[in-house]
VOGU-3710 file (C-alpha; in Angstrom, 3 decimals, decimal comma):
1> xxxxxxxxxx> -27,314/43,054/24,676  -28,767/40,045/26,012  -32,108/40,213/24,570  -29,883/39,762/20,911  -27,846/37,036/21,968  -30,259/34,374/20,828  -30,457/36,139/17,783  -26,866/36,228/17,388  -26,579/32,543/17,857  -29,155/31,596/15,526
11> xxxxxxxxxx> -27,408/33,996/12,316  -24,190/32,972/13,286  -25,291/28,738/13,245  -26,602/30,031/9,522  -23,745/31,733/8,420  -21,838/28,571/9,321  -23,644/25,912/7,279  -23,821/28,096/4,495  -20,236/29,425/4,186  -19,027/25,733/5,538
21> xxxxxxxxxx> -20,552/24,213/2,085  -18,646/26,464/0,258  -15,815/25,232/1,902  -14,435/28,512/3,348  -13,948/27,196/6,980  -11,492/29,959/7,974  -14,345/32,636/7,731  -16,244/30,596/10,074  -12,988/30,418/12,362  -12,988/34,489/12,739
31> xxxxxxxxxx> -16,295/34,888/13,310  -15,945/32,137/16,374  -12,884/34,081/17,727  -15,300/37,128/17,421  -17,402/35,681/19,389  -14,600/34,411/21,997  -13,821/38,101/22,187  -17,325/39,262/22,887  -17,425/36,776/25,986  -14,188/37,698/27,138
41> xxxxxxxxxx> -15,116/41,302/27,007  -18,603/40,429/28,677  -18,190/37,304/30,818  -21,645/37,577/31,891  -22,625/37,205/27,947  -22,682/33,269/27,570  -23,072/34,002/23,956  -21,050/30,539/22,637  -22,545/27,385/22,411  -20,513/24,245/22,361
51> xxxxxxxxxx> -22,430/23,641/18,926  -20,398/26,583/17,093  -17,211/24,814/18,084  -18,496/21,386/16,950  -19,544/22,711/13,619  -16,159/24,587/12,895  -13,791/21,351/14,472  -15,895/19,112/11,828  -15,014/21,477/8,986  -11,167/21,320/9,457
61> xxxxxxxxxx> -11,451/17,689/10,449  -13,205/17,144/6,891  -10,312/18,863/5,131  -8,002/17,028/7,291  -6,768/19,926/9,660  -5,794/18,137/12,818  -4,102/20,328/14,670  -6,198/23,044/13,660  -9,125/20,905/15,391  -7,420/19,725/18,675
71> xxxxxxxxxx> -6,045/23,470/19,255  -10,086/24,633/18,635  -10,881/21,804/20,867  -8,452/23,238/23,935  -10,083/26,217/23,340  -13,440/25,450/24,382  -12,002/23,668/27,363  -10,467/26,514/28,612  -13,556/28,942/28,107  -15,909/26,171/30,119
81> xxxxxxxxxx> -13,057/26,043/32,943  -13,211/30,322/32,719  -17,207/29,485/33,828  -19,200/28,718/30,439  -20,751/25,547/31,390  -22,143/25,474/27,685  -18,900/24,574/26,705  -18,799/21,652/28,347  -16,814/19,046/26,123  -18,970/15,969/25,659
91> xxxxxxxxxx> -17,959/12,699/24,144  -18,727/13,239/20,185  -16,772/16,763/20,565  -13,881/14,541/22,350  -14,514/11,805/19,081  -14,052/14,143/16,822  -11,009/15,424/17,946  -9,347/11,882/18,534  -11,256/10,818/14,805  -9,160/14,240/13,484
101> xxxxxxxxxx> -5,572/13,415/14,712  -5,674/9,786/14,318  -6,547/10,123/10,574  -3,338/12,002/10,955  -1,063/9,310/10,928  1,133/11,514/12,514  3,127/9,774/15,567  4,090/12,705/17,296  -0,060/12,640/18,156  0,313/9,546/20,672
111> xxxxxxxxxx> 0,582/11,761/23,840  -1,943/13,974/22,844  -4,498/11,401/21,587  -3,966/9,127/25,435  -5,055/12,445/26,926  -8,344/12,864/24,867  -8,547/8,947/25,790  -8,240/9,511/29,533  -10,245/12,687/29,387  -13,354/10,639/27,434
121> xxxxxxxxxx> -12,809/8,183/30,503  -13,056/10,956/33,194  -15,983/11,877/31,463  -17,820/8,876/31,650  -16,676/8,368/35,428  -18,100/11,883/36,262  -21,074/11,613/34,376  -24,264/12,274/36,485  -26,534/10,339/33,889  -26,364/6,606/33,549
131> xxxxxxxxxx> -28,156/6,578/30,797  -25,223/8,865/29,570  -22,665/6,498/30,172  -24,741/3,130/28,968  -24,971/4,777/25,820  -21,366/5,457/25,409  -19,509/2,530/22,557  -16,037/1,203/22,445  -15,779/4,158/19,253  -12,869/6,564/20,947
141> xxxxxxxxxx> -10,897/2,755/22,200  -11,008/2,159/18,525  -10,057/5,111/17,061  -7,278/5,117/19,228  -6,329/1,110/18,293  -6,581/1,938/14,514  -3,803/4,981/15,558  -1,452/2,238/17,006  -1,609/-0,473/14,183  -1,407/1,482/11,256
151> xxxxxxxxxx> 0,785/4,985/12,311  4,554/4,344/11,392  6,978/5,509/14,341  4,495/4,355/17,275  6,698/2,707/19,987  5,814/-0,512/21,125  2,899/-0,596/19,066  1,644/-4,217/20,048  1,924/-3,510/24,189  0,073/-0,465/23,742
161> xxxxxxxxxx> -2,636/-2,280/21,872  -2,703/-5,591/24,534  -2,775/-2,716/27,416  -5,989/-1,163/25,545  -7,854/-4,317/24,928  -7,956/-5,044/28,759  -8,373/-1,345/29,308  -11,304/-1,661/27,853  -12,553/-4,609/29,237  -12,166/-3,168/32,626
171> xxxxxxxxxx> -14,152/-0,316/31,925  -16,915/-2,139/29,993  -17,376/-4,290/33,990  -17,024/-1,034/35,514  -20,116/0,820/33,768  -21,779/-2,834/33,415  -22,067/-1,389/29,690  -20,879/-3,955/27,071  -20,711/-1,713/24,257  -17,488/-0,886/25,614
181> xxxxxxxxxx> -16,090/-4,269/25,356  -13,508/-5,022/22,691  -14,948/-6,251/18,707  -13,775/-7,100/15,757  -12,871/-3,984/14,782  -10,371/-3,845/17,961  -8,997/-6,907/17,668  -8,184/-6,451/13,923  -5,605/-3,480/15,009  -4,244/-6,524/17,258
191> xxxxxxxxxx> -3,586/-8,707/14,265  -2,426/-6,014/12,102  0,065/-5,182/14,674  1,575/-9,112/15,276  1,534/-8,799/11,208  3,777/-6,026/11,604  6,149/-7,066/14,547  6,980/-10,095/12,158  7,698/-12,193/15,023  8,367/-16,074/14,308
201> xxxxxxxxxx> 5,550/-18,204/13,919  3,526/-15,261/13,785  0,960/-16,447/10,832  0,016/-18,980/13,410  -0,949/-16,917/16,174  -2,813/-15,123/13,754  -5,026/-18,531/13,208  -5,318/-18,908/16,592  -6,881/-15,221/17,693  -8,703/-15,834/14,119
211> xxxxxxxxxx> -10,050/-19,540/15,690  -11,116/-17,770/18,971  -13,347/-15,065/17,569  -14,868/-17,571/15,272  -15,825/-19,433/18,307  -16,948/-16,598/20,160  -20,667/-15,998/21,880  -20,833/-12,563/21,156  -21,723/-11,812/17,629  -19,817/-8,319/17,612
221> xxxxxxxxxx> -16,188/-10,251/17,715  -17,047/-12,753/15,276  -14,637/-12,317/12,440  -15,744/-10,368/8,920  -13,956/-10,085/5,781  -11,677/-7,847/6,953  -10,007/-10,209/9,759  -9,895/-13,062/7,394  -8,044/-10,991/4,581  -5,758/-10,107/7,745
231> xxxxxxxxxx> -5,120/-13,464/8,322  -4,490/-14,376/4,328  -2,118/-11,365/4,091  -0,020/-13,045/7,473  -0,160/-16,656/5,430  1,472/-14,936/2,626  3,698/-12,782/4,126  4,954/-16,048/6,709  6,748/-18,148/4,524  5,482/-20,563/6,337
241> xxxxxxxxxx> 5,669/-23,950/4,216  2,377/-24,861/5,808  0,867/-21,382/4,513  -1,220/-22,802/1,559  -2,823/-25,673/4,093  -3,675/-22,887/6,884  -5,017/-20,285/4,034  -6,945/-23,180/2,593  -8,293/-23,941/5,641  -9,339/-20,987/7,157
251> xxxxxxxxxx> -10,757/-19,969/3,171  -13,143/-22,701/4,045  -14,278/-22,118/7,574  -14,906/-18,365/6,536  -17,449/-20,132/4,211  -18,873/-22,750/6,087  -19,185/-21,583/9,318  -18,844/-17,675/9,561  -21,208/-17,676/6,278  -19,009/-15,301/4,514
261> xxxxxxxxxx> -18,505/-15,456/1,005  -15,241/-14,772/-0,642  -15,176/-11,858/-2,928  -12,413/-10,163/-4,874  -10,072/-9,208/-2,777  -10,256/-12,289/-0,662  -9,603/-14,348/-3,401  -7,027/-12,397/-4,907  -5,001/-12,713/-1,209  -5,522/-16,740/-1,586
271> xxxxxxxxxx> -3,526/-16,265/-4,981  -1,242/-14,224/-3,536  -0,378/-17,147/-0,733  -0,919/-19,697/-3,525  1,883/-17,590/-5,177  4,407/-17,281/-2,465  4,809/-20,775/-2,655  5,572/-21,181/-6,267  1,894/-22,836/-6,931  0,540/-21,646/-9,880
281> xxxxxxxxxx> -1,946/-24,295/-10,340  -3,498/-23,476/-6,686  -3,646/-19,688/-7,741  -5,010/-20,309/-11,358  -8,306/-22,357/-9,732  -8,660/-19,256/-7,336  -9,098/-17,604/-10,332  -11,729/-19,267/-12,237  -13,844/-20,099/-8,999  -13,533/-16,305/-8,506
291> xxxxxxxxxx> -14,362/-15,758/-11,976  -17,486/-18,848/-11,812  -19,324/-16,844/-8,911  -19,247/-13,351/-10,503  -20,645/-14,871/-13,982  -23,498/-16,619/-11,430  -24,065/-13,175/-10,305  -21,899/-12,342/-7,339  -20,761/-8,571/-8,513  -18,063/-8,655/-5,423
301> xxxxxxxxxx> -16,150/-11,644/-7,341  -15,810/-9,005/-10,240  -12,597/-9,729/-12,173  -10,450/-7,085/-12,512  -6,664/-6,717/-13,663  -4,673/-7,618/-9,945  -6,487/-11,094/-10,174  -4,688/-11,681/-13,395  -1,625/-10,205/-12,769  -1,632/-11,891/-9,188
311> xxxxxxxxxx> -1,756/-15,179/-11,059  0,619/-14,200/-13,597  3,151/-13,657/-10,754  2,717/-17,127/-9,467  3,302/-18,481/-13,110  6,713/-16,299/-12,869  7,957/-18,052/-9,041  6,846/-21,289/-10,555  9,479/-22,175/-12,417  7,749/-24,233/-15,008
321> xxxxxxxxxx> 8,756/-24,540/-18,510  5,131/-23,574/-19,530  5,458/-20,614/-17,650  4,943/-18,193/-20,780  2,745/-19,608/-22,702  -0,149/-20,020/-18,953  0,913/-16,215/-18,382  -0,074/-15,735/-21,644  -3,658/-17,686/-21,818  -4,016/-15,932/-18,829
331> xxxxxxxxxx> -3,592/-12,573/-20,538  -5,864/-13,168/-23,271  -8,413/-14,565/-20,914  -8,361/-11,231/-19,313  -8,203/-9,209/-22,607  -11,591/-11,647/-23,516  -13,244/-10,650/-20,386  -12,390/-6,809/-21,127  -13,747/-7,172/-24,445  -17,489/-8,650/-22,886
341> xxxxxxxxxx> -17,387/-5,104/-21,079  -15,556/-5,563/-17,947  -13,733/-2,502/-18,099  -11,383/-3,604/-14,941  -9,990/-6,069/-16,764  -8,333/-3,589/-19,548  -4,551/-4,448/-19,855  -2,520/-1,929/-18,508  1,753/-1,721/-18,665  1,553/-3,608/-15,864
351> xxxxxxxxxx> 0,039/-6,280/-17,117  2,600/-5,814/-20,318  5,764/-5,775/-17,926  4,652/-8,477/-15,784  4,702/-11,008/-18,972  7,664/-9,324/-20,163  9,479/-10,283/-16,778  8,181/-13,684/-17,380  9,502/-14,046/-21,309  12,724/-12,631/-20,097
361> xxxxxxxxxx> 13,105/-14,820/-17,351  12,255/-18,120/-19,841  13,878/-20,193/-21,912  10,975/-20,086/-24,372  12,600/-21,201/-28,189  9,894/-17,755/-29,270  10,777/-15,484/-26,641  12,149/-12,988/-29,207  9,387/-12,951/-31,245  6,859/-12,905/-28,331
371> xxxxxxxxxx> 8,567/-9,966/-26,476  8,368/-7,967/-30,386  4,601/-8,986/-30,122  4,310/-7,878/-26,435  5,870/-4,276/-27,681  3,772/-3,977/-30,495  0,457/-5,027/-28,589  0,408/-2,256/-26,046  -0,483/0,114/-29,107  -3,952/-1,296/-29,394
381> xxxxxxxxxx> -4,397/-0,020/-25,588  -3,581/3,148/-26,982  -0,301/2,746/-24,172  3,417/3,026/-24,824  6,050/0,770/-23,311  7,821/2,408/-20,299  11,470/1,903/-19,765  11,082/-0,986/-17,402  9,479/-2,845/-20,013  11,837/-2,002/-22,553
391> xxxxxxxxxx> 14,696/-2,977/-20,076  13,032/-6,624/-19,725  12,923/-6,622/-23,497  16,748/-5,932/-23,856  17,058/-9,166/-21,431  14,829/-11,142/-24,258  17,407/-9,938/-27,015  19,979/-10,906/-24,929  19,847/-14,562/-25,425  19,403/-15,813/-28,619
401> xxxxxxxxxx> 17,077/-19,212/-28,863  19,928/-20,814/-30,770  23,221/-21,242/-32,217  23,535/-19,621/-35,839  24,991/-16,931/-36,107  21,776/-15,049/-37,711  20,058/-15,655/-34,861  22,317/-14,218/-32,456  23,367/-11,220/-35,404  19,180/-10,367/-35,287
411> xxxxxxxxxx> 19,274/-10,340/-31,467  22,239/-7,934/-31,422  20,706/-5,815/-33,868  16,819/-5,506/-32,101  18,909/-4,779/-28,544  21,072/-2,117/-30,536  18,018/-0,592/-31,819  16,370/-1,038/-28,479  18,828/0,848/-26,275  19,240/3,382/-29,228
421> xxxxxxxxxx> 15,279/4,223/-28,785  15,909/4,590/-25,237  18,309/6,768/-25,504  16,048/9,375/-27,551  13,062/8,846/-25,633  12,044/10,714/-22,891  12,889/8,430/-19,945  16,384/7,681/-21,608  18,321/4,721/-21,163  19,736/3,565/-17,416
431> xxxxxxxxxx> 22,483/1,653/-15,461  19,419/-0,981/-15,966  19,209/-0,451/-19,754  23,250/-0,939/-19,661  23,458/-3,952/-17,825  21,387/-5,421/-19,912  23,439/-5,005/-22,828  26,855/-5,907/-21,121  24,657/-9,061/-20,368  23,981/-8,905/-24,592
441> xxxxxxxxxx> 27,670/-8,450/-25,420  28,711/-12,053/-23,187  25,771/-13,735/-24,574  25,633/-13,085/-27,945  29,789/-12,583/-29,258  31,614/-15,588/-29,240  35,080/-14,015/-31,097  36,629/-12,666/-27,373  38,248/-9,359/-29,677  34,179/-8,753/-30,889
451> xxxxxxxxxx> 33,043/-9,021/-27,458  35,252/-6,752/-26,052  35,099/-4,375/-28,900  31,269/-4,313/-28,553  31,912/-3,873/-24,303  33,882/-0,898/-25,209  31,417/0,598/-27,532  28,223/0,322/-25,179  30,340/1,422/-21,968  31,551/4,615/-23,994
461> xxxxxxxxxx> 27,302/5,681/-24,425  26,679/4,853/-20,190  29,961/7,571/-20,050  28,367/10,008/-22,260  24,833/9,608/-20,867  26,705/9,264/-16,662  24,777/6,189/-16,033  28,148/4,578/-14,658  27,418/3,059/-11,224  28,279/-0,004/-8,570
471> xxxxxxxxxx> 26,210/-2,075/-10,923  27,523/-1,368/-14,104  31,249/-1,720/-12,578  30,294/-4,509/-11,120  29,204/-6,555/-14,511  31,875/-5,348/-16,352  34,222/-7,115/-13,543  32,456/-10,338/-13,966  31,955/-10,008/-17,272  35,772/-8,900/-18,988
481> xxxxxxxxxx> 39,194/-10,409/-17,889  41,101/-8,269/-15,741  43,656/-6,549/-18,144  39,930/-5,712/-20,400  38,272/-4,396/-17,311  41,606/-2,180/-16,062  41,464/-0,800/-19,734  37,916/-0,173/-19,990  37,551/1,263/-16,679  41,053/2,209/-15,565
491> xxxxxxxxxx> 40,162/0,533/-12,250  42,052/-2,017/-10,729  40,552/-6,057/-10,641  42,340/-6,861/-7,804  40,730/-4,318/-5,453  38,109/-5,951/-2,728  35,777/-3,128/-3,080  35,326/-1,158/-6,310  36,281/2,479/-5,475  33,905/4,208/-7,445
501> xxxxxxxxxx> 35,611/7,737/-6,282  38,530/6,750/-8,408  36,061/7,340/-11,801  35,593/10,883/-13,760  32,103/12,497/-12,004  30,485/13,035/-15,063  30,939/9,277/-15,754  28,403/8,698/-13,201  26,292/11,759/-12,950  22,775/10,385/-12,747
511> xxxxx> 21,712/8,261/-10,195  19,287/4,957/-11,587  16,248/4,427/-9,124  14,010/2,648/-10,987  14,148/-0,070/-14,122
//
C-alpha cells in the first residue's frame, strides 16, 4: 500500500547495514529481487531507491564479486528505462561498477568497462546541472587506465592508454572542468605500460615523461614516489649501461627539486639498478644512507630484510673475490640490527640461500666450512634449510679448496651425507640435487675407474627415486666419455638430440620444477 512504502524503504535500508556487517550479502540480494518483484507486480509502486542497489553493488564489490555487481548494475538500468526515474544511474553507482571489474584483472572486462566509460561520459553530456558536471574528477579515466597497465591479455595496451589521455583532455576543454584533466596517477599507467612494451631505449623515454611532469605548472602531475620508483624499476630493468648515471640522477632531482625524500622502497630500487650493473659498492652506500636517515628518525627508511638481500645480490653479479666475506658483513649487519629490535630485519631462508648461492659460486679457500656454518646457523632462527639451499650446499662440497686427497675425501663424504639427508627428508632429493653430485664425482675423483664407479653409483639412486631428465642426461654426456655414457645410460653419444623416449618411464617419473 502506498502509505507503507516509506516504511518499507526505511526497514529494508536497516536490514541492509545490519546483515551487510555480518557479511551475508546474498540475503540482502533476495530481499532486493523481492522488492524488484513488488514493482514489477505494481508499476505504479516506485518502492526501489537507487540507494538499495548502491548498498548491495558495494557489498559484492567489497568481497570482490564483479560480475555479480555489473549484472546488479544492468539491473537498475533496465528498471529506470521500464519508468523508475529513482533508478537513475549516477556517476558513483557507474564508479563503483568500473572500481568492481577493474580490480578484476580480468581482460575479458575491456568491452564492458569502455561502455561504463562512455555511459559516465553521456552522463556528464546530458547532465542538466553544471554544477553536476564541474564536480565530476578524472576518477572513472583512471580506473579505467590502471585496468590497461596492469591487466595481463589487454591488446594494445599502450594505444589504448595514449587514446585515453587525450580523451580526457578533450573532455576536461569541453566541460571547462580541469579536474578531468590527466595527473599523475594517469600518467603513471602510461609509464607502467612503455615499462611493459619493453621497447628499445625505453628507460629513456621514461626520463623524459618523468622530466616533463617535474617541470609541469600544475601541481596534480608533478611526479610522487610512485612515478619515480616507476622510473628506477625501467633503469633497472633497461640494461642500459648508462642506467646507474640516469637513476643517480633522477635519485637526486626527486630530492632537490620535487622535495621528496627517499624511503625504503626507493632506495632499495636504486640497489637494485646499482645491482644490475655488477656495482656492489654503489648498492652497499644505498644501504647505509638508507640505514643513516632511519637511525635520524625517518621510520620510512626502516631497514628490513630485501635491503640486505638486494645488496647481497649485487655482491653475487659482482664478481669480486671478496664477494663472500661483504655478503657476509652484510648479513651480520642485518642480524645486529634484528637484534636492536628491528624485527624486519630477522634472517629468513632467503637470506640463508642467497649467501649460499654466493659461497657456492666463490672460490673462497673456507667455503666448506662456511656453507657447514651457514647450515647450522639457520637453527638459531628456529628455520630448517629447504632443498634449494641444500642443493647450493652440494655445489660447495663439490669443489674441494685444495689438492690432498683428505680434502677432497671430506668433501665427498659431507655431499654423500648431504644428498643421503635429502633423500629421507620430506622434499627429497632432485634432478638439481643430482647434478650437483655428477658435478662432485668430475671434481673431486681423479682415478678415471673411481669416477666412473662413483657416476654409476649416484645415477643408479636418480633411477630409483625417477629424477632422470634432459638435465641429468645432459651432464652425464659432458661429463663421461662416450663408451661410459652408452653404458650408463644405454643411449647413444653420437645422437644430436638426446631422445629421452628411448629411457625406462619410471627412470624419469617425477618432473623437477624447482631447486
Amino acid at each position: 500500500k502506498r502509505d507503507q512504502i516509506s516504511a518499507l524503504q526505511q526497514l529494508v535500508f536497516y536490514y541492509f547495514s545490519r546483515t551487510i556487517q555480518d557479511g551475508d550479502e546474498l540475503s540482502c540480494e533476495r530481499v532486493l529481487r523481492q522488492m524488484i518483484a513488488i514493482e514489477e507486480e505494481q508499476p505504479k509502486t516506485k518502492v526501489l531507491r537507487r540507494k538499495h542497489f548502491m548498498i548491495v553493488m558495494n557489498a559484492f564489490a567489497s568481497r570482490g564479486k564483479a560480475e555479480e555487481v555489473y549484472n546488479m548494475f544492468r539491473e537498475m538500468q533496465a528498471l529506470h528505462e521500464k519508468g523508475n526515474q529513482e533508478l537513475e544511474p549516477d556517476y558513483q553507482s557507474m564508479v563503483v561498477v568500473l572500481s568492481a571489474l577493474a580490480k578484476s584483472q580480468t581482460p575479458e572486462y575491456v568491452e564492458r568497462i569502455e561502455y561504463l566509460l562512455t555511459t559516465v561520459e553521456n552522463y556528464m553530456m546530458t547532465s542538466t546541472s553544471p554544477s553536476t558536471t564541474q564536480s565530476i574528477t578524472n576518477h572513472a579515466y583512471n580506473i579505467v587506465l590502471d585496468f590497461y597497465s596492469k591487466t595481463q591479455g589487454v591488446q594494445e595496451r599502450r594505444g589504448r592508454i595514449e587514446a585515453l589521455l587525450k580523451r580526457m583532455k578533450v573532455w576536461a576543454e569541453r566541460h571547462q572542468n580541469p579536474l578531468l584533466l590527466p595527473d599523475r596517477i594517469s600518467y603513471a599507467a602510461l609509464v607502467g605500460a612503455i615499462i611493459q612494451e619493453a621497447k628499445p631505449d625505453f628507460a629513456l623515454e621514461v626520463d623524459d615523461i618523468v622530466r616533463k611532469m617535474e617541470l609541469s605548472d600544475r601541481a596534480a602531475v608533478r611526479p610522487d614516489g610512485n612515478i619515480y620508483a616507476l622510473a628506477l624499476d625501467a633503469f633497472f630493468k633497461s640494461g642500459d649501461p648508462s642506467a646507474v648515471l640516469r637513476a643517480e640522477n633522477i635519485f637526486e632531482r626527486m630530492q632537490h627539486e620535487s622535495n621528496i625524500q627517499p624511503d625504503e622502497v626507493l632506495y632499495t630500487l636504486l640497489m637494485k639498478v646499482y645491482s644490475a650493473s655488477g656495482d656492489a659498492e654503489g648498492s652497499n652506500k644505498a644501504l647505509s644512507s638508507m640505514i643513516q636517515e632511519f637511525r635520524a628518525g625517518r621510520e620510512g627508511c626502516r631497514p628490513s630484510e630485501i635491503s640486505f638481500l638486494t645488496a647481497m645480490v649485487s655482491w653475487e653479479k659482482s664478481g669480486h673475490q671478496d664477494a663472500v666475506d661483504a655478503a657476509l658483513r652484510l648479513f651480520n649487519n642485518m642480524v645486529a640490527l634484528f637484534k636492536e629490535g628491528i624485527e624486519e630485519c630477522r634472517p629468513s631462508l632467503k637470506s640463508f640461500g642467497q649467501l649460499m648461492v654466493i659461497v657456492a659460486k666463490s672460490d673462497h679457500k673456507f667455503k666448506r666450512c662456511i656453507g657447514r656454518k651457514l647450515l647450522d646457523k639457520t637453527k638459531d632462527y628456529g628455520l630448517d634449510p629447504d632443498l634449494m639451499i641444500l642443493n647450493w650446499y652440494l655445489r660447495v662440497c663439490s669443489e674441494p679448496t685444495n689438492s690432498c686427497d683428505t680434502e677432497r675425501r671430506e668433501c665427498w663424504e659431507e655431499a654423500l651425507s648431504t644428498l643421503e639427508s635429502l633423500r629421507s627428508s620430506k622434499w627429497g632429493a632432485n634432478s638439481h640435487s643430482y647434478n650437483a653430485m655428477f658435478f662432485a664425482c668430475d671434481r673431486l675423483f681423479v682415478d678415471p675407474d673411481q669416477r666412473f664407479d662413483m657416476m654409476s653409483d649416484v645415477f643408479e639412486k636418480c633411477k630409483d627415486d625417477g629424477q632422470v631428465d634432459r638435465r641429468i642426461i645432459s651432464s652425464l654426456l659432458r661429463l663421461l666419455p662416450p663408451c661410459q655414457f652408452e653404458k650408463l645410460t644405454t643411449l647413444s653419444s653420437h645422437d644430436k638430440r638426446i631422445q629421452m623416449s628411448r629411457l625406462p618411464k619410471e627412470w624419469c617419473r617425477h618432473k623437477t620444477s624447482h631447486q
